[in-house]
N, C-alpha and C positions, 0 to 999 in steps of 0.2 A: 441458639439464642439470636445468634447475626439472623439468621433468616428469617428468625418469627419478625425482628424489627424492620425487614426488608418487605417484610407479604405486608406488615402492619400500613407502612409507608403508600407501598403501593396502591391500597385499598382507598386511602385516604388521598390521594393526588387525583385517584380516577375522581373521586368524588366529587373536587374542585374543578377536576377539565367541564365534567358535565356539569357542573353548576355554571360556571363561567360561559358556557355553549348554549346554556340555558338562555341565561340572560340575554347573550347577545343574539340570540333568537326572536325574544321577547320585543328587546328595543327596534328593532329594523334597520333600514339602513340610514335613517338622517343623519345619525353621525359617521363620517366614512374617518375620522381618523380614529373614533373609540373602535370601530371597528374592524380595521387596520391592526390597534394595538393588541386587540383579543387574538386576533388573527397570530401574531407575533409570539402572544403569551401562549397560544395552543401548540404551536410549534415547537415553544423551550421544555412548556411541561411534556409534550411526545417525549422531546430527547430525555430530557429525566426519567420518564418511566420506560425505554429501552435500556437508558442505560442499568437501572433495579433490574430488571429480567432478566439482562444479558451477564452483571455481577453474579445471579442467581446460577442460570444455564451455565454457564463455565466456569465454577468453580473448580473443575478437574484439569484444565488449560494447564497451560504453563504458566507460571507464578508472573507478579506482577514486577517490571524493572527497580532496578537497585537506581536510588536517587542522584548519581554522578554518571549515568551514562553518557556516553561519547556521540556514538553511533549503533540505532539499530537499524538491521539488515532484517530488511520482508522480502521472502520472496513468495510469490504467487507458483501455485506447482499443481498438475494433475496428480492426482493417485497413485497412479502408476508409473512416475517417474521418480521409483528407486534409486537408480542409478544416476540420475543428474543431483538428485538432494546429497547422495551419497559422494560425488565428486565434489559437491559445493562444501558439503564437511569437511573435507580432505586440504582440500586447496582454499581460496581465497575467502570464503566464509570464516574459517577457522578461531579464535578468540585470539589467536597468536599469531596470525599474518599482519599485525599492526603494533605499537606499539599504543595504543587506543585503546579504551575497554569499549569492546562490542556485546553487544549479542544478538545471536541468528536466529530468525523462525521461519518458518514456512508454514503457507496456508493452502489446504488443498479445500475441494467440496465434496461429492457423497457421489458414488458411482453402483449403476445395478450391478456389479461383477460376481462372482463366484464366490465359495467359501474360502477355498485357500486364497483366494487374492485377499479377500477383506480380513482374512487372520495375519497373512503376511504384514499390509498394510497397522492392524493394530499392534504386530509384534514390532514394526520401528518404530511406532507413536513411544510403546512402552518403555525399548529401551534408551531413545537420544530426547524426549521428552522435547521435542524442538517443532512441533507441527500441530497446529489449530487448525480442528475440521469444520465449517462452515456448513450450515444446511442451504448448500447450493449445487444444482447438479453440474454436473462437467459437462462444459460445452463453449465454445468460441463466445459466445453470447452474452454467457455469465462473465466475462472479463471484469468488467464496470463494478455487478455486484460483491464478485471478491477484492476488489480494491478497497471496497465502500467500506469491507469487511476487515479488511489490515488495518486499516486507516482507523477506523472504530476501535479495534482490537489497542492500537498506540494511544487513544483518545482517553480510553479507561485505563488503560495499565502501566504507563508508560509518560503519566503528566511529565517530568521533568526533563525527560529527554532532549539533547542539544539538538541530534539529527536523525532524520531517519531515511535510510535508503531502498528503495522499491528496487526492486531488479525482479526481471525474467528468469529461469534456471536454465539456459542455456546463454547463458553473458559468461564473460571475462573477465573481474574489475580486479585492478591493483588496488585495494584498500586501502595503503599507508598512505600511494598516490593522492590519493583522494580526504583523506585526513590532513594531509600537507596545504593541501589548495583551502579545506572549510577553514583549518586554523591560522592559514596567512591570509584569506580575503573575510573572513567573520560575517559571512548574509546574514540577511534577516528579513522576516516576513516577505520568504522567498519560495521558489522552486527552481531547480538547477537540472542542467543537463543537455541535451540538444533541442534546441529551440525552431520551430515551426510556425512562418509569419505566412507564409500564403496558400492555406488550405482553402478549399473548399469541397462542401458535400456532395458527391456522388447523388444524381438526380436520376441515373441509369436503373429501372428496377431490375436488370438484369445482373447488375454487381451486387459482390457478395458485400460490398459496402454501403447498399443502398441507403439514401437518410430521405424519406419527406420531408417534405414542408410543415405538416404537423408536428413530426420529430423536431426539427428545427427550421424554422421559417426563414432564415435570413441566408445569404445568397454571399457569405463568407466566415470561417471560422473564426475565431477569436486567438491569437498565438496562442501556441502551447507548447508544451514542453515532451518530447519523447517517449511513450510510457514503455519502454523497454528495460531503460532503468533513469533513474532520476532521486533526483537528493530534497529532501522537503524538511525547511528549516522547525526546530521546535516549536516558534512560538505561535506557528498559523496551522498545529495538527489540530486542536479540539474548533477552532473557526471552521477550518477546511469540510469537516465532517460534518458540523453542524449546518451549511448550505447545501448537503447534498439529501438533508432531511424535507426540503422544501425548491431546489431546482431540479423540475423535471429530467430523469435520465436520459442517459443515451448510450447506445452497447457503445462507441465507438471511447473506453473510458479514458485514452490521453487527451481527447478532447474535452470530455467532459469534466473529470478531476483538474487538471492541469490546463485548462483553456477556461471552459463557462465557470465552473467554480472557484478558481483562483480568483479569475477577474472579478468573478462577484462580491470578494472578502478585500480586493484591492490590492492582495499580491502581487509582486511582480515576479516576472517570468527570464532567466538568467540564464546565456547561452555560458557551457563549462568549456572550456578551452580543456580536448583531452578525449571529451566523453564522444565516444560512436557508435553506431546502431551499426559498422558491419564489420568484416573479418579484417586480416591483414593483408590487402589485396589477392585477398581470395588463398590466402595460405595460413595454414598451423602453424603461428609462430610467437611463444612466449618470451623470447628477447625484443620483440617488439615493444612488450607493455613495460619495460622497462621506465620507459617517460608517456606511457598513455594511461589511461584511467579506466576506460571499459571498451570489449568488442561482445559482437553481437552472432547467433548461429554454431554456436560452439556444440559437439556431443560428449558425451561423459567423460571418452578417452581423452577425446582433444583439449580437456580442461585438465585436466593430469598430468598429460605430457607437457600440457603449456606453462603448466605449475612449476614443476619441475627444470622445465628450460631458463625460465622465469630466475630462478634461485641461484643459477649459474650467475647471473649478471647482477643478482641482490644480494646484499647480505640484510636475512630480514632482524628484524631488531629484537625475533626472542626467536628459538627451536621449535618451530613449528612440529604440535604436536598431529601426527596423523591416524591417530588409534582411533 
């Protein structure tokens, strides 16, 4: 019955994009703010009719957040990175490494592999029900589109949400740490985390980071915030998402999410006293994070054992459960 009222809906919005498109066809351009506003209105009506298709498309997902959430935890994940989802479960993902109500997803995209990989792969979808597969192929490039995709994913499921945290599957993060800091400084219509005020694009076509001028024309980036991992307050997810249906991309996605489309919603950009993109001078060491909040380059083991070391110098505030 939901879905007849959902095709019914859908049927009926398309009708009005194109009548509306009609129109502003017909009239031309004399008036450049009526047609500014259609422009505006075909944009809202897009996002409404992704968001129907995409209610429809994953219905099998994982169910939509419970209305006191704390903090969710997105992490972005290749396919075939078992064993770091599998340490991120264990350790500092866990729904009891905080005394916070979390909860954790991962989103990977769709890869050519074999049979046994892709039955492996649906055998941990089935059993930890914790992973949204994205029709995006795996590749350094789709970065941007899987963000676009988490971030969607929070937009639909996820309205009430206080915060939500992006992170990489090879990070570190003290969670409590970090629920300490949102609920003693309380942002808002913010993005948090290591902050980046003097970038500029790579003009070199020989970098794996090349940007045109067509990409982007302007001759300095806009700050941004780290995309390794970063904290994105509740009240600018369905804004944030909604600017990236109408600002041109860019693979390079902490620039793009966290730089062009923050600035363009007027968020501002928050350096986290804590948060780091890299290891502990270059060592495996989970009594470190004792007073830090995140490190970056970690591999499955080294998130284990740093768990572990970690709990030596913590007493976390429930049993962390690691089944």
């Amino acid at each position: 019955m939901m879905r007849r009222k959902c095709c019914l809906f859908l049927l009926l919005a398309n009708v009005l994009v194109f009548i509306v498109l009609y129109m502003n066809t017909q009239l031309g351009t004399t008036a450049h703010a009526v047609q500014e506003d259609s422009t505006n209105f075909f944009f809202r009506m897009k996002n409404i009719l992704n968001d129907i298709n995409d209610r429809i498309k994953t219905e099998n997902y994982p169910g939509r957040c419970e209305d006191d959430l704390e903090l969710l935890i997105l992490v972005p994940s290749s396919m075939w990175n078992f064993k770091h989802r599998e340490a991120i479960r264990k350790t500092w993902g866990n729904k009891n490494s905080s005394d916070a109500k979390t909860r954790l997803l991962f989103f990977t995209g769709t890869s050519l592999s074999n049979k046994t990989f892709q039955q492996m792969f649906k055998d941990e979808q089935g059993q930890f029900q914790d992973i949204v597969q994205v029709n995006i192929t795996e590749s350094y490039d789709s970065l941007t589109k899987k963000s676009v995709a988490l971030l969607k994913w929070a937009h639909l499921n996820c309205p009430g949400v206080r915060y939500v945290l992006k992170s990489d599957d090879d990070m570190f993060i003290n969670i409590q740490n970090l629920v300490n800091v949102l609920r003693k400084t309380k942002p808002k219509t913010a993005i948090l985390g290591v902050k980046n005020s003097h970038s500029v694009p790579f003009r070199d076509k020989g970098s794996k980071w090349y940007v045109s001028r067509e990409q982007y024309p302007k001759d300095k980036f806009p700050i941004y915030i780290s995309g390794t991992a970063y904290v994105i307050t509740g009240d600018i997810i369905t804004p944030l998402y909604n600017s990236t249906l109408y600002v041109p991309s860019l693979f390079i996605e902490d620039v793009y999410l966290n730089g062009i489309c923050r600035e363009r919603i007027g968020a501002e950009a928050i350096h986290l006293s804590g948060f780091d993109t890299a290891r502990s001078r270059g060592k495996v060491n989970g009594r470190s994070f004792e007073k830090r909040l995140t490190g970056h380059h970690f591999s499955p083991k080294d998130i284990i054992l740093m768990w572990d070391e970690l709990k030596t110098v913590l007493k976390p505030p429930r049993s962390v459960d690691t089944q």
